[in-house]
N, C-alpha and C positions, 0 to 999 in steps of 0.2 A: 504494500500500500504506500502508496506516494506521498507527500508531505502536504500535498493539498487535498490529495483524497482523505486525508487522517481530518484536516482540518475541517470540510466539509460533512466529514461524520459529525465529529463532535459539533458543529454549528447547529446540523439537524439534530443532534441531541437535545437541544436548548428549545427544539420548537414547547409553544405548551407552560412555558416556565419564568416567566414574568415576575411574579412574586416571589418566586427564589430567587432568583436574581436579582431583583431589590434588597432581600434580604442579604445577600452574601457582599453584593455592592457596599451595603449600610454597614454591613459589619467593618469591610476594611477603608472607607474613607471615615469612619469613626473614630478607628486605631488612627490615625495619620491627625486627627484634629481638626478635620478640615469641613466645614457644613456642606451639605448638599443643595443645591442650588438646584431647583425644580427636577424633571423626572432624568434619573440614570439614564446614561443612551446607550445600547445593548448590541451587541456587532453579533446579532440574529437578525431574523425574520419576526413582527410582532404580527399577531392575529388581527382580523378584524374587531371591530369596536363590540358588534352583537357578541362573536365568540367572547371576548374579553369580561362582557355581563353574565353570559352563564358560568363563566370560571368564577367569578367572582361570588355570584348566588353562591354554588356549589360547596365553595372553601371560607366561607365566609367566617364561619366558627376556626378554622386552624389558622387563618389571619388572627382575629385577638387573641389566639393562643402565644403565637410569636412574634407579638407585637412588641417592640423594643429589645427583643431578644441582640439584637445589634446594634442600639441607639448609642450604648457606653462603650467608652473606648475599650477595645479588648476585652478579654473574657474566651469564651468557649461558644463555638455553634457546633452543633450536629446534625450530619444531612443523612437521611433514613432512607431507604429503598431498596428495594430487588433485586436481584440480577439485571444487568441490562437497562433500568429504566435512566441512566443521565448521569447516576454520580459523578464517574471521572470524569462527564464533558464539564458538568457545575466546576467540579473542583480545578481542572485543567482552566475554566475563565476566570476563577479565584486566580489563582496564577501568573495568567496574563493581567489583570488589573490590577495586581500587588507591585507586580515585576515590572512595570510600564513606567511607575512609581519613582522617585528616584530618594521618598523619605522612609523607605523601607524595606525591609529582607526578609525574602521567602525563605522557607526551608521546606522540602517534601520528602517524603516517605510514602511504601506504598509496601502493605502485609503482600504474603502471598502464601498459596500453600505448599508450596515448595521449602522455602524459607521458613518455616514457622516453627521449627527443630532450632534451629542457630539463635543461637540470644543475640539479644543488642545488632540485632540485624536493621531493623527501621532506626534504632536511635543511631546509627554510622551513617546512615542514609539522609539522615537529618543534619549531621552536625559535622562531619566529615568533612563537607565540602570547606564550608567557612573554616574550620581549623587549617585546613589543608591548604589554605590561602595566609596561612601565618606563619611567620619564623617559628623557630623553636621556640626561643626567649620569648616570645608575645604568648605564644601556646602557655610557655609555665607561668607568666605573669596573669593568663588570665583565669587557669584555673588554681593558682595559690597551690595549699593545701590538700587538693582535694585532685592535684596531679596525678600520683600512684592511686589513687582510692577510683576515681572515675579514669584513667586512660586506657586501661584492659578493655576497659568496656567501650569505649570511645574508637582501639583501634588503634592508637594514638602512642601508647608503650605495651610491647611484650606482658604476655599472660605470664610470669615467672614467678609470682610471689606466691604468699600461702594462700588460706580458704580467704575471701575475702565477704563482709556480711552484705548481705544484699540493700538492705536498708542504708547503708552508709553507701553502697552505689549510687544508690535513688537520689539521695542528700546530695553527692555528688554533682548528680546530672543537673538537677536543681539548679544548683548553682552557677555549672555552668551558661544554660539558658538564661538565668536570670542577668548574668554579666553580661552576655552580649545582649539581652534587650534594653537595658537599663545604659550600657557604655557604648553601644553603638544605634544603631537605627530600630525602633520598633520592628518588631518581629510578626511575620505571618507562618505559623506551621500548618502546617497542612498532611493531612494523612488520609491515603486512601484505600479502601479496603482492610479497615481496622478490623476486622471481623479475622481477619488472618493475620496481624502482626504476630510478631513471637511473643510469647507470654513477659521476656523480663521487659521488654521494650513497652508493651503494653501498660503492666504492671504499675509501670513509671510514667507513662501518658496520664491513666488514671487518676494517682494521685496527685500527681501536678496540675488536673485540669481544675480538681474539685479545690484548690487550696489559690486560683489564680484569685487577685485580688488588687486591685491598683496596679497594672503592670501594661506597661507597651507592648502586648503579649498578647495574639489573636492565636485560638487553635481551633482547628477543623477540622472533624474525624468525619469522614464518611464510611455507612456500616452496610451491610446486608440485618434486617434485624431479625431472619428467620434461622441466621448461622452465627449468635453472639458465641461466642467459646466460654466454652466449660471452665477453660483454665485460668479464667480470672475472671473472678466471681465481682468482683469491684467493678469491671467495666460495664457487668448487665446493671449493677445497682445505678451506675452512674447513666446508663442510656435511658433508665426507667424511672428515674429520679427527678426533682424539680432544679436540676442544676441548670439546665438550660432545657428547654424542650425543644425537641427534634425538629426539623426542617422534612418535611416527609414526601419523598416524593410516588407519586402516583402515573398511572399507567395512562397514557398519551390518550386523549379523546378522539371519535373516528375524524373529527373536525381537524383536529392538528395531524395525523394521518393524512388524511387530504391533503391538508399542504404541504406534507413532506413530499408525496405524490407527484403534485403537478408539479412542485421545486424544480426536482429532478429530471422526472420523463416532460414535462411537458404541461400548458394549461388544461388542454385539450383532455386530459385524463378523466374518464365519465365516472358518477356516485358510483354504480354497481363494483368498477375495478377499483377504485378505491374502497370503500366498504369491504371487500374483499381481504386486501390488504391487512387492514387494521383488524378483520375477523381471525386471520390469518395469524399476526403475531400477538394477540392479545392487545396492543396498544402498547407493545412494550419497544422502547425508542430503538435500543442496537437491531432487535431484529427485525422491525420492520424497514432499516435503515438497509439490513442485509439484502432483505427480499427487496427491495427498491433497486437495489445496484444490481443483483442479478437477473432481473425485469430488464435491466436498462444493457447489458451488458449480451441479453439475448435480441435485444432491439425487438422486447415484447410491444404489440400496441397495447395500450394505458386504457382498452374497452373493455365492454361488459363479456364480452366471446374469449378473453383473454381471463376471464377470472379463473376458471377453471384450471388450469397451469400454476398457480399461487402455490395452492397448498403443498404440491411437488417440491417446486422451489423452496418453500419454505423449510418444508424435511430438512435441506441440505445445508441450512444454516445453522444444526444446532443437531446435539447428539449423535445417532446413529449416520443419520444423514450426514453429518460435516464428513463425516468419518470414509464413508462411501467416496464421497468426493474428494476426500484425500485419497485416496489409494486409488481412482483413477487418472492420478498423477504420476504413477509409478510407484515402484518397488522402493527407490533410490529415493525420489521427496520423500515418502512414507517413513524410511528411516531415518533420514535426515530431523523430520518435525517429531517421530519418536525421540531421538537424543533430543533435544530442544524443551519435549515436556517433560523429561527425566531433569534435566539440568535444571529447569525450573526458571527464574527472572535472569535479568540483565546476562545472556546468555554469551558468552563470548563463540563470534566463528569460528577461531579455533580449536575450542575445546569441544564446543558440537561435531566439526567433524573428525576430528579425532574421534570421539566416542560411536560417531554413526560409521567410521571406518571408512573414512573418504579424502583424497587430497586436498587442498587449498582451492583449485582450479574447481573441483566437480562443487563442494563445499557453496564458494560461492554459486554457482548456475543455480543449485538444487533450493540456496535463502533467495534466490529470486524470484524461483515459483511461487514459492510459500509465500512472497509477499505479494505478488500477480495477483495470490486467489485470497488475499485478505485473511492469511493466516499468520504471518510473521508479519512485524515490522523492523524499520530500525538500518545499520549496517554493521559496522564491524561487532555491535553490539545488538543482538536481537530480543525483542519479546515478544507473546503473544498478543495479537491485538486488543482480544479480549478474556479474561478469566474463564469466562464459560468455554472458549475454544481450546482453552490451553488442558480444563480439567475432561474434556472432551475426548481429546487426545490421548492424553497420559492413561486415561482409565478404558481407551481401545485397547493398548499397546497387549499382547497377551501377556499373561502372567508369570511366566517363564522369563520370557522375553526380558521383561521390567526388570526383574529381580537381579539379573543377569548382567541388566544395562547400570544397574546403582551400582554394583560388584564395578565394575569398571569406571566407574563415576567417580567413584571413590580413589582409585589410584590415580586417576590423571587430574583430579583435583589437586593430592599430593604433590604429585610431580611438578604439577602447575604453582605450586606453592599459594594454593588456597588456603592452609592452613588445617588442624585435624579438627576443626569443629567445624568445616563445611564436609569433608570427609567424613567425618561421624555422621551426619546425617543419612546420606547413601547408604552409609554402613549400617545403620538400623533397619533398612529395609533390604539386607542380605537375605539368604536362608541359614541356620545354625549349621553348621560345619563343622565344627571341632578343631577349628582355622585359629591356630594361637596368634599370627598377626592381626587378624581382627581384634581377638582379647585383648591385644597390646595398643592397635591403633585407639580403640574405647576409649580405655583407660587413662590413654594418653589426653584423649578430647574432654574427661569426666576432668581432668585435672587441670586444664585449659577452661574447662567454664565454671570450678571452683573460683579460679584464681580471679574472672573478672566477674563472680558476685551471681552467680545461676547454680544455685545449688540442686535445683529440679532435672534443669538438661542434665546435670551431671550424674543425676539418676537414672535418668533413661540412659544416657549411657554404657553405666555399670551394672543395669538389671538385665540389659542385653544377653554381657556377655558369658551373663550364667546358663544360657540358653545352650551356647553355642557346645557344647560345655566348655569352659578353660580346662586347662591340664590337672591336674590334680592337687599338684602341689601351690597352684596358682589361688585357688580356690576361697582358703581362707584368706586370705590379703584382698582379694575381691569381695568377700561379704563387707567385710571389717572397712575397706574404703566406701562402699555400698554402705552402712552404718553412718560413719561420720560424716558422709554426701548431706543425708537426709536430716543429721541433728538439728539443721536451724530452722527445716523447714518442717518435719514431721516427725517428732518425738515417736509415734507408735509403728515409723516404716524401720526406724532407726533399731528400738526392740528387738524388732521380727530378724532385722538383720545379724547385727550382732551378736542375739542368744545363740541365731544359727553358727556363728562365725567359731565360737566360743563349745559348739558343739563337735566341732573339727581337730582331730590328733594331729594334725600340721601346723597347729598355730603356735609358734614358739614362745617362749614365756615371757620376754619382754611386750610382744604383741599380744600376749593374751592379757598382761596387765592392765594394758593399754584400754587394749577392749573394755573390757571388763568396766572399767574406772567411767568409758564413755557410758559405755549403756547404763550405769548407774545416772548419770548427769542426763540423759535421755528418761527412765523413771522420773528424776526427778521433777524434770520440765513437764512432765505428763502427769504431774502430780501424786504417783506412786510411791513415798517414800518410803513406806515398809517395804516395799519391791528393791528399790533404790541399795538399799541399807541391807538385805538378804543377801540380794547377788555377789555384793561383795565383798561378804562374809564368807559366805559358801567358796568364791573364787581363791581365797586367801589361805585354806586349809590345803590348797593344790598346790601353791609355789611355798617356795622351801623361805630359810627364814633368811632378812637380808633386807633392802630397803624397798625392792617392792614388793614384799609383803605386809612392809609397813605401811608402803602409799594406803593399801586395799584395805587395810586395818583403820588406817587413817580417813577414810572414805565412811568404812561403817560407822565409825562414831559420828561424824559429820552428818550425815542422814538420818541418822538414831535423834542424834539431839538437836534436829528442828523440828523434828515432827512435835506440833500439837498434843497428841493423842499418844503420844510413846507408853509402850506397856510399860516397861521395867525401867523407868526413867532414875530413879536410884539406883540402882544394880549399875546402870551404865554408868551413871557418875562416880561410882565408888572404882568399877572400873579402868576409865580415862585417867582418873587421879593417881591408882595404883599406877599405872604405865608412865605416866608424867611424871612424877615424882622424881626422877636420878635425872632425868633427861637433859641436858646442856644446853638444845639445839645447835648440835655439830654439824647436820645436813639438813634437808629440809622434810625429810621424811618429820623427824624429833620437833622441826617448828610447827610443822602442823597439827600434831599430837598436845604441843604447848599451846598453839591457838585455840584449839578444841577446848582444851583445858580450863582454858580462860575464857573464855565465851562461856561456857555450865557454867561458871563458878559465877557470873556478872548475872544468869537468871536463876541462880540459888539465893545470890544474897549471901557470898562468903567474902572474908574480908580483903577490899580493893588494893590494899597495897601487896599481900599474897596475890591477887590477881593482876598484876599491874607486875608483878614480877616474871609472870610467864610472859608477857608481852615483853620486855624486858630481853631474855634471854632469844627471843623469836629476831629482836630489831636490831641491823646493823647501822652503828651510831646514828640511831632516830630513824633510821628508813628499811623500806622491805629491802629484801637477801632474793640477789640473783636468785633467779628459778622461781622466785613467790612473787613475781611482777602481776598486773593486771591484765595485758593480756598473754601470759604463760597458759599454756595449752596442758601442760601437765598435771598441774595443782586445779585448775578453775580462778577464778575471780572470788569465787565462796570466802575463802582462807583472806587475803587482803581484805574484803570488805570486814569480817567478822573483827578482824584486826583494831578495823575503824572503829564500827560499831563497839566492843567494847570498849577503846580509849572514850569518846561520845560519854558513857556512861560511869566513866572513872574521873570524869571530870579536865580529861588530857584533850580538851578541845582544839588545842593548837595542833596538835597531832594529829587527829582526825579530820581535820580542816584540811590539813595539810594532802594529809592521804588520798582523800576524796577528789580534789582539786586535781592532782595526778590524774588517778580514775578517768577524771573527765579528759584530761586534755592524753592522755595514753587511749582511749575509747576515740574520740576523733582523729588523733593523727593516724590511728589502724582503721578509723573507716567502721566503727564498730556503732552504727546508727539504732540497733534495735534494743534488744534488752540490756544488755551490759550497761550503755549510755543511760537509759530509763534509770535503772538502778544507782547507776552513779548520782546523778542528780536526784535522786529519791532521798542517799545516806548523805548527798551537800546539804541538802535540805533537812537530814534529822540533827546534824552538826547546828545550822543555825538556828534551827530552835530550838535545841539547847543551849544556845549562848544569849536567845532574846532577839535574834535579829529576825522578827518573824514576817515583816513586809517581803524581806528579802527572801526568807525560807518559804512563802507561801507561791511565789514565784518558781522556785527551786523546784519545788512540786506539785505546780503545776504543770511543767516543762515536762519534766519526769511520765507525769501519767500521761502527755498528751502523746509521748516520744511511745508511752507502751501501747496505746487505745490503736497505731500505726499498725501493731502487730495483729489485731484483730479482738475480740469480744470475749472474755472470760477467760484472761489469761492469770497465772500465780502472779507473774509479774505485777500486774495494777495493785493488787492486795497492799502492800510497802508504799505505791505513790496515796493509796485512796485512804491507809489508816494518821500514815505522818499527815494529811493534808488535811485530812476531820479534826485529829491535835491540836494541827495549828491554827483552826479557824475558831477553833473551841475557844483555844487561849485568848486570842485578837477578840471573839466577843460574839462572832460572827456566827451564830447559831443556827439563824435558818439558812446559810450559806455553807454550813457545814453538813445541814440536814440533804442538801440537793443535791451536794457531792456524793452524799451517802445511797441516796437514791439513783441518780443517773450513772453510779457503779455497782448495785447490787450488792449495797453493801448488807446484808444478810444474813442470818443461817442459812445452813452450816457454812463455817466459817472457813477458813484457807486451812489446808490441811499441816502446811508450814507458818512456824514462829514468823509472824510480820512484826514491827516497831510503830508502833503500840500493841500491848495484846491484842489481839481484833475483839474478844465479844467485853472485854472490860471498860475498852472503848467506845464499845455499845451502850454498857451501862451510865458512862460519864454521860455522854451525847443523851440520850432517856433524861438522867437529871435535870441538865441544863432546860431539857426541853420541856418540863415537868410531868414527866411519867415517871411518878415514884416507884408504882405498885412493879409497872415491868421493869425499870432498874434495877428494883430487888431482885427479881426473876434471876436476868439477866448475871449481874453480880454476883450473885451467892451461886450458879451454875459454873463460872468463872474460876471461881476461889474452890470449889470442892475439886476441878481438875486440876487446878496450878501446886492444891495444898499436897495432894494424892503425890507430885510428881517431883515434889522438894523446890519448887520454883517461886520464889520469896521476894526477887526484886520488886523494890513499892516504885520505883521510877517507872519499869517500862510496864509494871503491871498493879494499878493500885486500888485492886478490889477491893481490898479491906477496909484502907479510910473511903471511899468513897461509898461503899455499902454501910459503914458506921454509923458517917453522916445520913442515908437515907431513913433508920431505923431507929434515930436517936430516939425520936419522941415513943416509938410507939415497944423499944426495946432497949431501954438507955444500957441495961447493965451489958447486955452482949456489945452492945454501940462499943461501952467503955471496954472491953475486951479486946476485941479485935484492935483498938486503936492502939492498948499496949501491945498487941502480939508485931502488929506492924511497926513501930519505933524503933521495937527491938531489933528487927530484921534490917530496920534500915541502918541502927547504931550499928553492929554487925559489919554492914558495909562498910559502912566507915565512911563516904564522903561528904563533904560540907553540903553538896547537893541533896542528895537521900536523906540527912540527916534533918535538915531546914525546911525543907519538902514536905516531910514526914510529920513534923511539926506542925507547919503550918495547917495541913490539912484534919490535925488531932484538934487543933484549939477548938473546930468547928464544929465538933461533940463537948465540946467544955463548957460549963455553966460560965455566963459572962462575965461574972467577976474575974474568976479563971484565966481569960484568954488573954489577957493585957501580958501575964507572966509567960504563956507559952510561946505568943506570937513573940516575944521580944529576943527569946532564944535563938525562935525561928530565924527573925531577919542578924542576929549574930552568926550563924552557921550561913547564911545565904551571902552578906557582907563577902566569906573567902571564899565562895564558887563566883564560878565564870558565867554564872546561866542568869543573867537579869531578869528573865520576866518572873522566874520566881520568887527573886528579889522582890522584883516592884508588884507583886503580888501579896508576899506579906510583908510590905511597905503599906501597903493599903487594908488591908487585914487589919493591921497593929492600930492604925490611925481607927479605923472604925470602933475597932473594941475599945478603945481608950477614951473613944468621943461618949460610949456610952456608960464606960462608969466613969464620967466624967470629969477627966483629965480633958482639958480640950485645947491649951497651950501646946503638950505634946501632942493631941490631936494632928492638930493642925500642923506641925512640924514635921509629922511622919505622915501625912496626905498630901503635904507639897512635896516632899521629896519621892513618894510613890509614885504621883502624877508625874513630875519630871521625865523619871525613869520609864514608866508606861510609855510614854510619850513617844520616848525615842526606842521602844521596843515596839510600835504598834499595837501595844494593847489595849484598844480601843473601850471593851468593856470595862479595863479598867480605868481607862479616862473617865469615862464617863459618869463611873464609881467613885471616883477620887473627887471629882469637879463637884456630883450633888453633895458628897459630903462637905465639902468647901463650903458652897453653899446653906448647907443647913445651920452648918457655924455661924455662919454667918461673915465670913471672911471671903469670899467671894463672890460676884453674882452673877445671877441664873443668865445661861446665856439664850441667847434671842435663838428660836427655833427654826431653821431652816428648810428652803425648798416648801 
């Protein structure tokens, strides 16, 4: 097909289409800032003025559906329709009217099903070109940081590094996009055939389109919506959603038929042969475009005596029919357009004939046919005209044949230096063989689409090549890489894998450790941790003694003591401590045993400076020990965070600050977007609310749960952003803001099966309080306190059933009130920090007759004075002021309510402002302030 024949398709595409074409117009002189100045002029053909009133009638309702869907600059449109009915001509005049432009830059992409195996195939397709027009230095200048983390996937640097997280891909691309719309020309993307992008490429459209927001940034997916893919579930939500409503295009009226009609053959073309026509293709644009040209091309007359002939004609435009008419082309185009639909897009002619087994010479003759009969386009580089012709073909080819033809696709891809992850694909559609270079090419491509952030391809990959069978001794190494493919994306394929890997006498004892240690960390993502905590028990009586038996040992306890629910929660801890005890930490097996150690001992409630000593012995001059890094693969992230976590609670906040902050910035320079990041930011944010800075900490986590909500709906992860973030809204005053959070996270029974920070159901009961549901508070609390007491876990900081169910009972149960408030001081005296201790206090005086509380609050803010945690300073800062004012001390009143306010102040705790100020107030030393809003 010729460059003007292509061009006059797509024109007759466009008959019909007037309001899409307004719309897609609107969209990109929007982006550019530029008003419209009466009607678009459209380089079609426009209908008569009559026709133009029944379109109108017709669509009148899907007019104010998308009405303004364009009006703002940038944003997201989506164009809907069929096979056949116009997309690529729409998008192809998007194109042209962007490009014509000189204050803006296209980018296109275009799915296919060829291509739908290769990741990051549309996003190379998109960004490729423009990088490809910059030095190197401009390249690293413009993706900063996020260079190595997004250029695998860009194309842009070698796939060589490790697993890379997908999420920190995504973040990546992000930003790249976002730089070039923002530092160069507004941006038009355009994608077409979304319905067949590759899943990571899509994955990343998705999220990107739903989160555009003020940005010189126009995107354009046009979809089939009777073929959304399965494999990202986000793009059906987003096509069926109110992010933008679809552009929908519909099947050509016999009216716009007509005109394509007489366009072509002539005025003279009578109703019956046209009605014909459009009976003929349905009204659908490419094929009646087909039948039109081979009407014209037989020099059919355009009468009613000639209708009869259509539906012939028709046949050979589509399915069985194109097919016929291929192969009366010969033997030689026949296999020629076979390689072509095995190859799939952007077909190089040499590598076509190569594959079809043809010279350069025959090669081209044979793409000449194919483009004669408006089967190829293109030159040195070909496609098929159109998707329905290309799946047309490929699914003639017989089945042998095909199989036969990917087997060979796949080495001269190779050779060709396409790289193994266009070769992978071929290669999944071999036959099993028992062919150890297929096992090897796989594996090689499963490690190639690790590295640029497709941990799914890389699964299809490796599941392949179990098919085939690998060799024997190959075998276990292929589960177990097959395992660790699947951990970021599917905890329960990851199981399946690994038990089996784990089930194999070839798997040698450093790789069965290994195993072993993942698939616990796989339980435990899938929330199993008595599974978790078993496996690696059991794997541990297999290897002989030595330091990875101690990893395994060092795992079981780990899993043991977060679980919630743990049976033998003493036993272990008398345990862990037995083992701890002599330990140095000389290697890191010993520090994680001493991390463990100390960690129980911070939710026992044993004394912080014995627990502050295992930490101690773990830390090289103040910082973690090679091999216990953040993102180390051998230990997890668990062992440094727990680290944090109890420095947080030892009152070593400068430590933990410190630690965390690392976390963060070790999780973004590895590109590590998903949960590790979540987390990071979860334990920054339990750091600063324990120091009071809780503006800044509510921030902290919110980032945190928004970074895990990324990952999808009901994951362990949220549990840590959704309990630290109720804490801290609780403290700041923020009650019903705490209530919504708790709601739009389910937050629930039954509760996370792992220890979060706060206890989750005690923090249920605080939340109940505040909110004044006494009766279920109690519930709540006293259900709390019977598992915490059962399991020796005493900490009143992260867990403070006791005073808090004290206080709910005072009245109606003072002597148990006054009980529990002694069993709890003690635990906290116990601990020993100025925190626990003042803490503890505080929340006792609030069971205390009010004569009482002046002396205990006063303690209270002595032991708070040498902790580092202001809000509970300036909490019972305002305590103490309160009780004082009311047995009538009101000098000191007033001296310890302006300095409580002060301190709230610059903690954000606003409840307590608010408290400090009506006290002011009532003294009479301040006055009420005027009510806002």
């Amino acid at each position: 097909m010729s460059g003007q024949q292509r061009e006059r398709v797509l024109s007759a595409a466009l008959f019909e289409r007037e309001r899409e074409l307004s719309v897609v117009e609107r969209a990109v002189y929007g982006l550019c800032g530029r008003e419209i100045q009466g009607e678009m002029q459209c380089e079609v053909q426009k209908e008569s003025t009559e026709n133009e009133e029944v379109l109108e009638a017709g669509r009148a309702e899907e007019d104010r559906e998308t009405e303004g869907v364009a009006e703002k600059a940038g944003g997201l449109l989506l164009i809907s329709g069929e096979a056949g009915l116009g997309k690529t001509a729409l998008l192809t005049h998007v194109r042209r009217v962007a490009g014509e432009r000189d204050d803006c830059t296209v980018l296109f992409g275009r799915g296919s099903k060829s291509a739908e195996r290769v990741p990051f195939t549309v996003v190379r397709q998109l960004l490729q070109p423009e990088l490809a027009a910059m030095t190197q230095e401009a390249r690293r200048e413009l993706l900063g940081d996020w260079h190595d983390i997004a250029g695998p996937a860009l194309g842009i640097t070698p796939p060589v590094g490790p697993l890379a997280d997908p999420q920190g891909v995504r973040d990546g691309l992000d930003w790249v996009i976002t730089q070039l719309a923002f530092k160069g020309k507004p941006l038009v993307v355009i994608v077409d055939d979304a319905h067949w992008v590759d899943p990571e490429s899509l994955t990343w459209l998705t999220s990107f389109a739903v989160r555009l927001t003020e940005m010189p940034l126009l995107i354009v997916l046009a979809y089939r919506p009777e073929e959304l893919p399965d494999h990202t579930p986000g793009f059906k939500e987003l096509v069926a959603g109110r992010v933008a409503r679809p552009v929908e295009l519909h099947a050509l009226t016999p009216e716009a038929v007509a005109g394509l009609v007489r366009e072509a053959l002539g005025p003279g073309a009578d109703d019956p042969f046209c009605r014909e026509v459009w009976a003929v293709t349905g009204g659908n644009a490419y094929e009646a475009v087909e039948l039109i040209a081979k009407a014209r091309d037989r020099d059919m007359d355009p009468v009613e005596e000639s209708a009869a002939l259509l539906r012939e004609l028709g046949a050979a435009a589509r399915g069985k029919g194109l097919v016929a008419r291929l192969e009366q082309l010969g033997s030689a185009v026949t296999r020629f357009a076979y390689a072509a639909a095995v190859l799939g897009t952007e077909i190089e002619l040499t590598l076509a004939a190569n594959l079809a087994g043809m010279g350069p010479t025959e090669a081209k003759q044979r793409a000449d046919q194919l483009r004669e009969a408006r089967i190829l386009t293109g030159d040195t580089t070909l496609e098929f005209v159109h998707p329905l012709i290309a799946t047309a073909v490929y699914r003639a080819i017989p089945t042998g044949t095909r199989t036969a033809m990917h087997g060979q696709a796949a080495w001269l891809s190779a050779d060709a230096g396409k790289g193994v992850a266009v070769s992978a694909r071929h290669l999944l559609e071999v036959h099993p063989d028992a062919d150890a270079d297929v096992v090897g090419q796989l594996r090689a491509a499963a490690r190639e689409h690790l590295a640029v952030g497709a941990p799914d391809a890389a699964r299809r990959c490796l599941e392949r090549p179990l098919l085939e069978p690998p060799p024997e001794e190959d075998r276990a190494m292929l589960l177990y890489e097959l395992g660790c493919a699947a951990l970021l994306t599917s905890p329960k394929t990851t199981i399946n894998h690994l038990r089996a890997a784990l089930d194999l006498p070839d798997l040698g004892e450093d790789l069965r450790i290994d195993a072993t240690f993942r698939l616990s960390q796989a339980y435990a993502h899938n929330s199993q941790l008595d599974e978790a905590a078993r496996v690696v028990a059991d794997q541990a009586k297999r290897i002989p003694a030595g330091p990875g038996r101690m990893r395994l040992q060092a795992a079981h306890y780990m899993w043991q003591g977060v679980q919630v629910e743990e049976e033998d929660a003493i036993g272990r801890s008398h345990r862990i401590a037995e083992l701890a005890r002599d330990l140095e930490g000389r290697d890191n097996a010993e520090r994680t045993l001493l991390v463990l150690r100390a960690f129980d001992g911070t939710l026992r409630s044993e004394n912080s400076l014995e627990v502050g000593e295992f930490i101690d012995r773990v830390l090289v001059d103040g910082k973690l020990p090679d091999g216990l890094g953040w993102t180390n693969a051998e230990w997890g992230f668990e062992i440094p965070s727990q680290i944090g976590i109890v420095c947080s609670y030892l009152d070593r906040l400068d430590e933990a600050g410190e630690l965390f902050d690392q976390a963060v910035r070790a999780f973004e320079i590895a590109g590590w977007s998903g949960a590790h990041l979540a987390f990071a930011h979860d334990f920054r944010g339990l750091v600063l609310r324990r120091r009071g800075d809780l503006e800044e900490a509510e921030q902290a986590l919110r980032k945190g749960l928004g970074l895990a909500h990324r990952l999808g709906p009901g994951l362990p992860i949220q549990w840590d952003g959704t309990c630290l973030l109720i804490d801290t809204l609780i403290a700041r005053g923020k009650i019903d803001e705490a209530q919504e959070v708790a709601e739009a996270n389910s937050f629930l029974p039954p509760y996370s099966p792992a220890i979060v920070l706060p206890d989750a159901a005690c923090l249920a009961g605080r939340l109940l309080l505040a909110r004044g549901k006494t009766k279920e508070a109690i519930e709540e609390l006293e259900a709390a306190g019977r598992r915490l007491e059962e399991r020796g876990r005493h900490n009143t900081l992260w867990a403070p059933w006791a005073l808090d169910l004290a206080f709910a009972i005072k009245d109606e149960e003072p002597e148990r009130a006054r009980t529990l408030v002694s069993q709890a001081i003690q635990h906290a005296m116990r601990f020993g920090t100025d925190t626990a201790i003042g803490e503890a206090l505080r929340l006792a005086a609030k069971v205390d007759a009010p004569r009482e509380r002046p002396d205990r609050l006063s303690k209270a803010v002595a032991h708070l004075r040498k902790s580092p945690c202001r809000y509970e300073l300036a909490a019972a800062l305002v305590d103490h002021g309160v009780a004082l004012r009311e047995c009538g001390h009101q000098a000191e009143a007033v001296e310890r309510l302006r300095e409580g306010l002060e301190l709230s102040e610059r903690c954000g705790a606003d409840g307590l402002v608010r408290t400090a100020r009506a006290e002011l107030v009532e003294l009479g030393v301040e006055e009420e302030a005027e009510p806002t809003g």
